[in-house]
DRENTORKOL-3810 file (N, C-alpha, C; in nm, 4 decimals):
REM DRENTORKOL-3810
@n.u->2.1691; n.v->0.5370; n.w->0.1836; ca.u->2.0335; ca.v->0.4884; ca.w->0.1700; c.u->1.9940; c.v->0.4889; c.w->0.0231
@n.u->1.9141; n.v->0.3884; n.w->-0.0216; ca.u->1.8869; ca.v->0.3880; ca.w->-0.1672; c.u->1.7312; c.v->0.4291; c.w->-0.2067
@n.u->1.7013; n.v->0.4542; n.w->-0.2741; ca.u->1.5561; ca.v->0.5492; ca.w->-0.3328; c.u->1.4718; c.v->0.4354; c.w->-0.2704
@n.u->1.4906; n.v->0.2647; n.w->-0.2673; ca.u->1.4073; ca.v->0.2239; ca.w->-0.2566; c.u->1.3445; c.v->0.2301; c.w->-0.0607
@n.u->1.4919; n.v->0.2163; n.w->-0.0340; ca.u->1.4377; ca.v->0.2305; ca.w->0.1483; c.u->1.3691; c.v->0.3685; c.w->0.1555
@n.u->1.4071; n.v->0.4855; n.w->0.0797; ca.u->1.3809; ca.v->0.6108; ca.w->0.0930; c.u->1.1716; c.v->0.6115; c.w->0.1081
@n.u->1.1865; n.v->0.5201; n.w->-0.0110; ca.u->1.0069; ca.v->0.5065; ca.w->-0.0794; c.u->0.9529; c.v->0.4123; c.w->0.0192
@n.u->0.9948; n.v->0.3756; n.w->0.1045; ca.u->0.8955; ca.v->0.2829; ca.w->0.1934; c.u->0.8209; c.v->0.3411; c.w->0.2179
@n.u->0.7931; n.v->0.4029; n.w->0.2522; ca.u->0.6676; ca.v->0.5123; ca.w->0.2985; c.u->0.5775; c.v->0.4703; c.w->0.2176
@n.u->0.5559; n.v->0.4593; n.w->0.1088; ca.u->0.4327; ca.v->0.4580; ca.w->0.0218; c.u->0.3617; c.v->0.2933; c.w->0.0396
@n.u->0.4267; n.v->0.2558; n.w->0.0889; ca.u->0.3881; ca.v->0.0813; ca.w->0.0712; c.u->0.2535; c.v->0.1289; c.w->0.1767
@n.u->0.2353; n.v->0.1434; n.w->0.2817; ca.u->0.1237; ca.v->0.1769; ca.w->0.3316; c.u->-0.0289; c.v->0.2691; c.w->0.2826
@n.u->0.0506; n.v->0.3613; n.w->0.1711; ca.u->-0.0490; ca.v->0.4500; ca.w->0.1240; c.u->-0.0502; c.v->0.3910; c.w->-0.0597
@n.u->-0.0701; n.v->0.2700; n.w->-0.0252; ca.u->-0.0913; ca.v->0.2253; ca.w->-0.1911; c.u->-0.2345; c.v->0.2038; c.w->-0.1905
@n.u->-0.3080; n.v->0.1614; n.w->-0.0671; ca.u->-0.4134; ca.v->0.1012; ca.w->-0.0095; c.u->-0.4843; c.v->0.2236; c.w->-0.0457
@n.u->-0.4162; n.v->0.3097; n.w->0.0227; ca.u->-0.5316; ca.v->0.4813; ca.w->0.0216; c.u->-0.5727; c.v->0.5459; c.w->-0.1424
@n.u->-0.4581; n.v->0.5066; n.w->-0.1783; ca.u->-0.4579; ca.v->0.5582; ca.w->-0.3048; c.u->-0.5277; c.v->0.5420; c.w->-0.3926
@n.u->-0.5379; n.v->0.3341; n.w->-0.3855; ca.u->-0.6455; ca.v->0.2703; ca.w->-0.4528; c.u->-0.7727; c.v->0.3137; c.w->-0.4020
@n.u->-0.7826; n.v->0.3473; n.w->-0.2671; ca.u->-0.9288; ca.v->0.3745; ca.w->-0.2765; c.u->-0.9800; c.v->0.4924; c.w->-0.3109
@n.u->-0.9340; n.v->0.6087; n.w->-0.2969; ca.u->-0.9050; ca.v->0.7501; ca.w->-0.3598; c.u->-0.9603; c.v->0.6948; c.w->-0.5524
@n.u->-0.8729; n.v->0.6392; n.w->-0.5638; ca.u->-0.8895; ca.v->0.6072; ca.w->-0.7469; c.u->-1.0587; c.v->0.5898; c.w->-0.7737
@n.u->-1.0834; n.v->0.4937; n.w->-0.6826; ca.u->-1.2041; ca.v->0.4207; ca.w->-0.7377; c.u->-1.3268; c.v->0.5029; c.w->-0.6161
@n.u->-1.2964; n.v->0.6273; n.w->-0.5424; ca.u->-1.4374; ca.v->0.6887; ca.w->-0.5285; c.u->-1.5756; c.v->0.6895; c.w->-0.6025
@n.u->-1.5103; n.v->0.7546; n.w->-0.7471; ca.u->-1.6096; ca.v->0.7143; ca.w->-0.8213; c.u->-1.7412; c.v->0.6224; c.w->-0.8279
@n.u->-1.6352; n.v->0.4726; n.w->-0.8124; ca.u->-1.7446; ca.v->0.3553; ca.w->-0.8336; c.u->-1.7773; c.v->0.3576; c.w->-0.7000
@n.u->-1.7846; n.v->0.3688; n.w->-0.6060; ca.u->-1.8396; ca.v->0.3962; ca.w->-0.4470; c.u->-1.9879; c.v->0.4510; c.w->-0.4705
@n.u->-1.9392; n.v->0.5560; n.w->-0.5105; ca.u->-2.0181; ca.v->0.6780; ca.w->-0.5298; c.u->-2.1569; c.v->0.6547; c.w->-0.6002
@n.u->-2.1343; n.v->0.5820; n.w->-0.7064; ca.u->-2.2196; ca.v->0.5564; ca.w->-0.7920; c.u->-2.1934; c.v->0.6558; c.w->-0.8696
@n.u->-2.1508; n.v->0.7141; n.w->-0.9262; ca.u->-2.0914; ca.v->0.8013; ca.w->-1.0479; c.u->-2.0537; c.v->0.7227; c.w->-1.1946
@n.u->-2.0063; n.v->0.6239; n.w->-1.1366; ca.u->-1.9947; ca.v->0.5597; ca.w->-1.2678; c.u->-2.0661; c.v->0.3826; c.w->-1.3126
@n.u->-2.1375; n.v->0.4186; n.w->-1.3691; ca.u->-2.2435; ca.v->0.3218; ca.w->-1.3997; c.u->-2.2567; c.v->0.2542; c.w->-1.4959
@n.u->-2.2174; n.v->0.3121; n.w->-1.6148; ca.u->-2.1760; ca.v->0.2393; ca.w->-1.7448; c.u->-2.0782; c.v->0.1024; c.w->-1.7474
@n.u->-1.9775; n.v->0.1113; n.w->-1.6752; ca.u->-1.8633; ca.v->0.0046; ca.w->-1.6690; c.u->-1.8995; c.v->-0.0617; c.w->-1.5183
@n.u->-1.9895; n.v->-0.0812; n.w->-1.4370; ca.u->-1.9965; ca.v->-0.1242; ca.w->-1.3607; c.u->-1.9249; c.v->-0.1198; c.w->-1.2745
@n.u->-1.8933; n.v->-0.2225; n.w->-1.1342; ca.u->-1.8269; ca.v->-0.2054; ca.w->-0.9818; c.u->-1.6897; c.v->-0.2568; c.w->-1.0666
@n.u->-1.6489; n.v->-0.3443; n.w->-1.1542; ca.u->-1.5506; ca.v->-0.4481; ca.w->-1.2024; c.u->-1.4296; c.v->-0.3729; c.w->-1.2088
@n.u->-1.3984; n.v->-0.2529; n.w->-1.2836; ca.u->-1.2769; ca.v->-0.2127; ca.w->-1.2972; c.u->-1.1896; c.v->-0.1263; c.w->-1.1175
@n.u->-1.3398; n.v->-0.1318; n.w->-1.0772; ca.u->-1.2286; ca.v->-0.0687; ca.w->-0.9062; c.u->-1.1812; c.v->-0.1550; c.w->-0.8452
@n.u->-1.2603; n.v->-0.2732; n.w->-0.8915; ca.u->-1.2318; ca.v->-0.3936; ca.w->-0.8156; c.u->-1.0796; c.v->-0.4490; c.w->-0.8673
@n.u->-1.0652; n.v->-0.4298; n.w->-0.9681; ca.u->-0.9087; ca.v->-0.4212; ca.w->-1.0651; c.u->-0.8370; c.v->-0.2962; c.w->-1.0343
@n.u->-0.8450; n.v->-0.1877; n.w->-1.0191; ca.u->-0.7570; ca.v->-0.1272; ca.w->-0.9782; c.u->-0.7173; c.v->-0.1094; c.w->-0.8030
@n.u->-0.7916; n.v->-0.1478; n.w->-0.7410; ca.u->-0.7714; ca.v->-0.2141; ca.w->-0.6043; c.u->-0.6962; c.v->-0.3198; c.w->-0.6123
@n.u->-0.7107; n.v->-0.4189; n.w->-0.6675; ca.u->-0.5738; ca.v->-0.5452; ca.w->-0.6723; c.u->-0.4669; c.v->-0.4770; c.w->-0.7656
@n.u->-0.4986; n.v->-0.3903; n.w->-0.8323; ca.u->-0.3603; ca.v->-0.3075; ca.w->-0.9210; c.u->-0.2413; c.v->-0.2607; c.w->-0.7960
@n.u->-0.3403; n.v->-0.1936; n.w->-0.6949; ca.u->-0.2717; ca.v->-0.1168; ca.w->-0.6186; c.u->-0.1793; c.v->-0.2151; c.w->-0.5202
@n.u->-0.2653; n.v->-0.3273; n.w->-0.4798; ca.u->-0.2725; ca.v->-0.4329; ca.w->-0.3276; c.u->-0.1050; c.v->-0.4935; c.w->-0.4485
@n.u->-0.0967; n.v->-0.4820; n.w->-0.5534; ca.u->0.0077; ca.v->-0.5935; ca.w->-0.6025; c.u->0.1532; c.v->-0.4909; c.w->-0.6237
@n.u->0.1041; n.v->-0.3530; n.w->-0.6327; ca.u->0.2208; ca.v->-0.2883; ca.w->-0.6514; c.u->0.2552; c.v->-0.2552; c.w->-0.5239
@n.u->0.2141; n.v->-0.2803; n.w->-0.3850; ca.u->0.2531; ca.v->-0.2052; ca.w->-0.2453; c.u->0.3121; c.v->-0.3637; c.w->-0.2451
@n.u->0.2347; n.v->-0.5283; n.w->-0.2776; ca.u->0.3378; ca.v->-0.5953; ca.w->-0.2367; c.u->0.4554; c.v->-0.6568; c.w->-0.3024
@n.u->0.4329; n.v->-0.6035; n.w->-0.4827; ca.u->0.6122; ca.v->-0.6158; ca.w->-0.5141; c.u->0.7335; c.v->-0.4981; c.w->-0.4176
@n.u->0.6632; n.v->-0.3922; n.w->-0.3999; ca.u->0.7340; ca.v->-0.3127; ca.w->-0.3000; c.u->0.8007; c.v->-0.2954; c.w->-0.2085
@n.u->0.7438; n.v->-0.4096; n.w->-0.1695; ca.u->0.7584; ca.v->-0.4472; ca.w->-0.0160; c.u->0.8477; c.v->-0.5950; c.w->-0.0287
@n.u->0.8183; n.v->-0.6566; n.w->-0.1000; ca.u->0.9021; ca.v->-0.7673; ca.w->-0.1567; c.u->1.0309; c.v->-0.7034; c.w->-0.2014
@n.u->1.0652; n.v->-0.6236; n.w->-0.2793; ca.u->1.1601; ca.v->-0.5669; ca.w->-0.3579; c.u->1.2575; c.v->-0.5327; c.w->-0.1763
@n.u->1.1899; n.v->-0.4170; n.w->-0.1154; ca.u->1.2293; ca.v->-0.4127; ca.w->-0.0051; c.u->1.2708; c.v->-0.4609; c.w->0.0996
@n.u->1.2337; n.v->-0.5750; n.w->0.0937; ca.u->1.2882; ca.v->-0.6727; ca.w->0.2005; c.u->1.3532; c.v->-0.7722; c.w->0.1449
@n.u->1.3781; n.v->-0.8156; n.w->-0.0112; ca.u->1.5146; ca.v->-0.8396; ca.w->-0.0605; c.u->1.6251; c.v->-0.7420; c.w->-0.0689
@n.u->1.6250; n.v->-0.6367; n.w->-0.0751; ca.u->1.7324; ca.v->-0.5495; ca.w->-0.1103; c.u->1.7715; c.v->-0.5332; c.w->0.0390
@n.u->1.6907; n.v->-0.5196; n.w->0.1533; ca.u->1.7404; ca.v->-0.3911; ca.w->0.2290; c.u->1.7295; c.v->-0.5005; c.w->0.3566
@n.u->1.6611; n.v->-0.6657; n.w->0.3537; ca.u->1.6430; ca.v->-0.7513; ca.w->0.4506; c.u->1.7433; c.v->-0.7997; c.w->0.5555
@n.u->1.9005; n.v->-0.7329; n.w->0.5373; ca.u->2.0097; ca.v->-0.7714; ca.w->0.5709; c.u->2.0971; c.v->-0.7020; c.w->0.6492
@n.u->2.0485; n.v->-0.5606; n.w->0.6228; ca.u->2.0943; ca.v->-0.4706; ca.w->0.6412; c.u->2.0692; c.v->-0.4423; c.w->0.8146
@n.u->2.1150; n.v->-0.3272; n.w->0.9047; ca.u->2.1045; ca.v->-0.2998; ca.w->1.0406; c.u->1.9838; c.v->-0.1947; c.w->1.0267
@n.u->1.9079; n.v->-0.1602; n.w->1.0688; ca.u->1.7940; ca.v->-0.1036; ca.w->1.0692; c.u->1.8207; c.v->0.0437; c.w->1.0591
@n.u->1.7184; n.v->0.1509; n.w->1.0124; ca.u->1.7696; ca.v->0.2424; ca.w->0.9661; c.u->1.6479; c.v->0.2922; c.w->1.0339
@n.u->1.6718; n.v->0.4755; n.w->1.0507; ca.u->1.5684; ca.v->0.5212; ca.w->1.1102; c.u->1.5126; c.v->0.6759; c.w->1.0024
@n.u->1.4154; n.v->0.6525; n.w->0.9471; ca.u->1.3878; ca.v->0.8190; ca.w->0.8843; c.u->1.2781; c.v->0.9219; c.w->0.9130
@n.u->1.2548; n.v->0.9811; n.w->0.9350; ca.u->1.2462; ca.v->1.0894; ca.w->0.9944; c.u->1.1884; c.v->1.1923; c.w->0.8495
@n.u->1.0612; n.v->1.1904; n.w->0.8347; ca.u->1.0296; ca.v->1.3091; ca.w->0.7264; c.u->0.9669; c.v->1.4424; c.w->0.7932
@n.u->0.9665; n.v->1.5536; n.w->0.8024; ca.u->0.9547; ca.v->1.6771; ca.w->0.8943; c.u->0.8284; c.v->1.7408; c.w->0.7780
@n.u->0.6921; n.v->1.7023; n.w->0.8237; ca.u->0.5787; ca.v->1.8071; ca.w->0.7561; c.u->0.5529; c.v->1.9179; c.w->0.7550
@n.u->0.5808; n.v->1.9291; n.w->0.9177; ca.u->0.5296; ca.v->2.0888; ca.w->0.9477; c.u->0.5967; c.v->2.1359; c.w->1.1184
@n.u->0.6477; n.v->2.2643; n.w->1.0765; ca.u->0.7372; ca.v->2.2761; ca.w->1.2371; c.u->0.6774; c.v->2.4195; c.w->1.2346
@n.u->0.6559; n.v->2.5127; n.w->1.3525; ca.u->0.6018; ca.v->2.5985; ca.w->1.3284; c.u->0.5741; c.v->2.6393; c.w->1.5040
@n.u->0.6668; n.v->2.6782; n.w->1.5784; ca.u->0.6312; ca.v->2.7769; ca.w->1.6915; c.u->0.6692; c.v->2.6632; c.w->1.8080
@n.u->0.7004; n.v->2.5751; n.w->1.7716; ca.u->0.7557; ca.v->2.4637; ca.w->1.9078; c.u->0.6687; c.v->2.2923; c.w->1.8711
@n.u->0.5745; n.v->2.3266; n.w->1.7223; ca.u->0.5271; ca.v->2.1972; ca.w->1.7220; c.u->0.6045; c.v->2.1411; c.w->1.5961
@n.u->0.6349; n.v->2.0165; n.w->1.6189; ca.u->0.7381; ca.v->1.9026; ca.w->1.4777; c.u->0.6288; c.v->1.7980; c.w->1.4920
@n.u->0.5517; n.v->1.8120; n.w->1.3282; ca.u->0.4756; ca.v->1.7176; ca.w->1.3004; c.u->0.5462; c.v->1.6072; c.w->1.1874
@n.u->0.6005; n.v->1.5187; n.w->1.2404; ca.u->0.7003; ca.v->1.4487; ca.w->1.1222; c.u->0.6525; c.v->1.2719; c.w->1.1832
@n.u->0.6831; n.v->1.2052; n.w->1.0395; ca.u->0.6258; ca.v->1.0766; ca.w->1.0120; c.u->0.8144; c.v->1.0176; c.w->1.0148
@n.u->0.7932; n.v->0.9090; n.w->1.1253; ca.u->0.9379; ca.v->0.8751; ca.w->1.1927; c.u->0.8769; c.v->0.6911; c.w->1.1536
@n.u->1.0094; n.v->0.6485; n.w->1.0760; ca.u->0.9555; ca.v->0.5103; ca.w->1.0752; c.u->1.1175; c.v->0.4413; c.w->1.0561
@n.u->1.0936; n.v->0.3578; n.w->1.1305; ca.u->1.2324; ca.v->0.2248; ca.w->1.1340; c.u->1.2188; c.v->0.1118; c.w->1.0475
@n.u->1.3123; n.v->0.1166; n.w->0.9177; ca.u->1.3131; ca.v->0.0149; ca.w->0.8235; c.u->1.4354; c.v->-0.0939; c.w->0.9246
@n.u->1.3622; n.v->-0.2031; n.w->0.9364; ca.u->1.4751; ca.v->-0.3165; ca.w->0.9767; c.u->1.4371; c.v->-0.4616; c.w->0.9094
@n.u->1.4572; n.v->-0.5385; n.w->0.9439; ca.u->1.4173; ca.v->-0.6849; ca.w->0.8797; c.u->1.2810; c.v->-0.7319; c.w->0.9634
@n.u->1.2798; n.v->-0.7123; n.w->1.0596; ca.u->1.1535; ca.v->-0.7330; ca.w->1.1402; c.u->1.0262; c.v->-0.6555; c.w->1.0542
@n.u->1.0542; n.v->-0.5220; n.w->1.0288; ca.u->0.8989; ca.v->-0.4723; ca.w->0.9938; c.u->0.9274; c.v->-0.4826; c.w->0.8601
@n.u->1.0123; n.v->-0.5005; n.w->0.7709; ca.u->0.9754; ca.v->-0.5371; ca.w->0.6594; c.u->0.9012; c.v->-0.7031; c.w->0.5932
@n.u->0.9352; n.v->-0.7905; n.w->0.6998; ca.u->0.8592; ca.v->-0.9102; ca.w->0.7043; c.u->0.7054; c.v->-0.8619; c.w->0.7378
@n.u->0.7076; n.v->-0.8007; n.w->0.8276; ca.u->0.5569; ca.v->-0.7751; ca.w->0.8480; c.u->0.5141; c.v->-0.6998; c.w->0.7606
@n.u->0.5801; n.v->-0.6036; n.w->0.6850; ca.u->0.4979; ca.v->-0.5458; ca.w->0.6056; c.u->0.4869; c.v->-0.6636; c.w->0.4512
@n.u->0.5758; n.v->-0.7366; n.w->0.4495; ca.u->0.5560; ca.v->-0.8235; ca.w->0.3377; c.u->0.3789; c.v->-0.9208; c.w->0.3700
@n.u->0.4019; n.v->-0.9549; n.w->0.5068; ca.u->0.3111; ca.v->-1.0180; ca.w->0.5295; c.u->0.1851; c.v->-0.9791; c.w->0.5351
@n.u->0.1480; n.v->-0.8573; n.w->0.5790; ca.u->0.0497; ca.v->-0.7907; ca.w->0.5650; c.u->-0.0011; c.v->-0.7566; c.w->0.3990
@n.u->0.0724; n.v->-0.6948; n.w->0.3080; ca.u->0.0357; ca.v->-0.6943; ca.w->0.2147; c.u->0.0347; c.v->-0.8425; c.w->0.1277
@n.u->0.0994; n.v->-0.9127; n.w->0.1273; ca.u->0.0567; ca.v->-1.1020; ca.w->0.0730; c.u->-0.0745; c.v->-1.1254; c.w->0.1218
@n.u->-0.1015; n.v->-1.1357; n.w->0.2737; ca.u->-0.2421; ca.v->-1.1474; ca.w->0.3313; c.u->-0.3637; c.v->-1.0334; c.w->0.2042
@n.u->-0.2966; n.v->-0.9265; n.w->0.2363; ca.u->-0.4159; ca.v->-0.8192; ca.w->0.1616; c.u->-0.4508; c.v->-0.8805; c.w->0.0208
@n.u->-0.3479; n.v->-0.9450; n.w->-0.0611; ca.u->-0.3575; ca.v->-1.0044; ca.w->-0.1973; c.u->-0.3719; c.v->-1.0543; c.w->-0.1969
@n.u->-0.3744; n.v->-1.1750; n.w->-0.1027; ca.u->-0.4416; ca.v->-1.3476; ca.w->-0.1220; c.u->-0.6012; c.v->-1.3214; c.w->-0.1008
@n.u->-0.6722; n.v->-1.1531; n.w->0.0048; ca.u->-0.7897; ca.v->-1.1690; ca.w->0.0489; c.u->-0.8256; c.v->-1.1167; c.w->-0.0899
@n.u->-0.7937; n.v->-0.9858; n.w->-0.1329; ca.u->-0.8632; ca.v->-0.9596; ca.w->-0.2649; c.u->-0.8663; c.v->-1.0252; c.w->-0.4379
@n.u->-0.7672; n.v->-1.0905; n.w->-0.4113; ca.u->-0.7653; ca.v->-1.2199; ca.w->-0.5307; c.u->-0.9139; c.v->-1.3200; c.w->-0.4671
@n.u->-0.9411; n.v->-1.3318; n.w->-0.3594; ca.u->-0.9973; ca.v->-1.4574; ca.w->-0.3410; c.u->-1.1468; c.v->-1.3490; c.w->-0.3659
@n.u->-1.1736; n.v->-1.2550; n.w->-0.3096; ca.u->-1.2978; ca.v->-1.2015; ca.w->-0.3572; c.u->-1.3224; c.v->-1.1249; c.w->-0.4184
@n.u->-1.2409; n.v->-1.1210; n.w->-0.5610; ca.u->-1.3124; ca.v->-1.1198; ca.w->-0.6639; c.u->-1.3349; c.v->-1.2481; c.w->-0.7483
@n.u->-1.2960; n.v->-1.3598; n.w->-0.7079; ca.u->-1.3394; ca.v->-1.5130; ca.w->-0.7615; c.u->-1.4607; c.v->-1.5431; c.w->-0.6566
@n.u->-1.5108; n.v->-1.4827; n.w->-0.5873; ca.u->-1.6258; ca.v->-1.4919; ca.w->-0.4854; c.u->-1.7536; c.v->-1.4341; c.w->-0.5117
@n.u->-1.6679; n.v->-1.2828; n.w->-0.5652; ca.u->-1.8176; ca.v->-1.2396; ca.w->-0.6454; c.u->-1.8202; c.v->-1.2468; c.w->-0.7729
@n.u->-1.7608; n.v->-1.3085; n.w->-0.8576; ca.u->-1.7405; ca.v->-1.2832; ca.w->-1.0273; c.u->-1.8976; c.v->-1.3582; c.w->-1.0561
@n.u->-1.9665; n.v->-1.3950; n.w->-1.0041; ca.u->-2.1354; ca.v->-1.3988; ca.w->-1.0339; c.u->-2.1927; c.v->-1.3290; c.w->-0.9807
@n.u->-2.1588; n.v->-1.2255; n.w->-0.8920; ca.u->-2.2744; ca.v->-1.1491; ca.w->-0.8340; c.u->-2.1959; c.v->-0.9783; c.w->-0.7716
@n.u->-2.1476; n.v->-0.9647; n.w->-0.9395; ca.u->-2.1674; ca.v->-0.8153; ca.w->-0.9229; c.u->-2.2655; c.v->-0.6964; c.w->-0.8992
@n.u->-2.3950; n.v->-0.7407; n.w->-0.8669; ca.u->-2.5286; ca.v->-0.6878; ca.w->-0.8569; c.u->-2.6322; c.v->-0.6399; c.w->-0.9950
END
């Protein structure tokens, strides 16, 4: 297995991450620089989960499906572990899902670029 099938995992939590980043501007905490830069590091994030995922489903699109298995927490008879099957099927969907996510947030911030409030 190569680091990159290993890192699939994160293609889903690029989304979380970006929004984690930009609490702040949620919040209203940051007021000086306005809503504009979360709105950029939200498409920062939406473009690095879908070269990711692109990268991933060229490298690994060919291949027989693989199954991994990460183990969080075991402890008295309970296994709390995140089990996910890389194959060519869900890596199309995950390509597709994140392209969709970047075509929606490219299109609105050209939607609001007059009416940041």
């Amino acid at each position: 297995m190569t680091g990159l099938v290993l890192s699939i995992w994160w293609i889903p939590f690029y989304g979380l991450l970006g929004a984690l980043v930009t609490l702040p501007w949620s919040a209203g905490l940051v007021r000086r620089t306005g809503p504009r830069p979360a709105a950029y590091l939200n498409l920062l994030m939406t473009v690095l989960a879908s070269v990711h995922s692109t990268l991933a489903l060229t490298y690994h699109g060919q291949n027989p499906p693989e199954h991994l298995v990460y183990h969080w927490f075991q402890a008295a008879g309970l296994d709390l572990s995140l089990s996910i099957t890389v194959s060519p099927t869900s890596l199309i969907a995950l390509e597709t899902v994140t392209g969709i996510t970047l075509l929606a947030q490219v299109y609105a911030l050209g939607y609001l670029e007059k009416d940041w409030g």
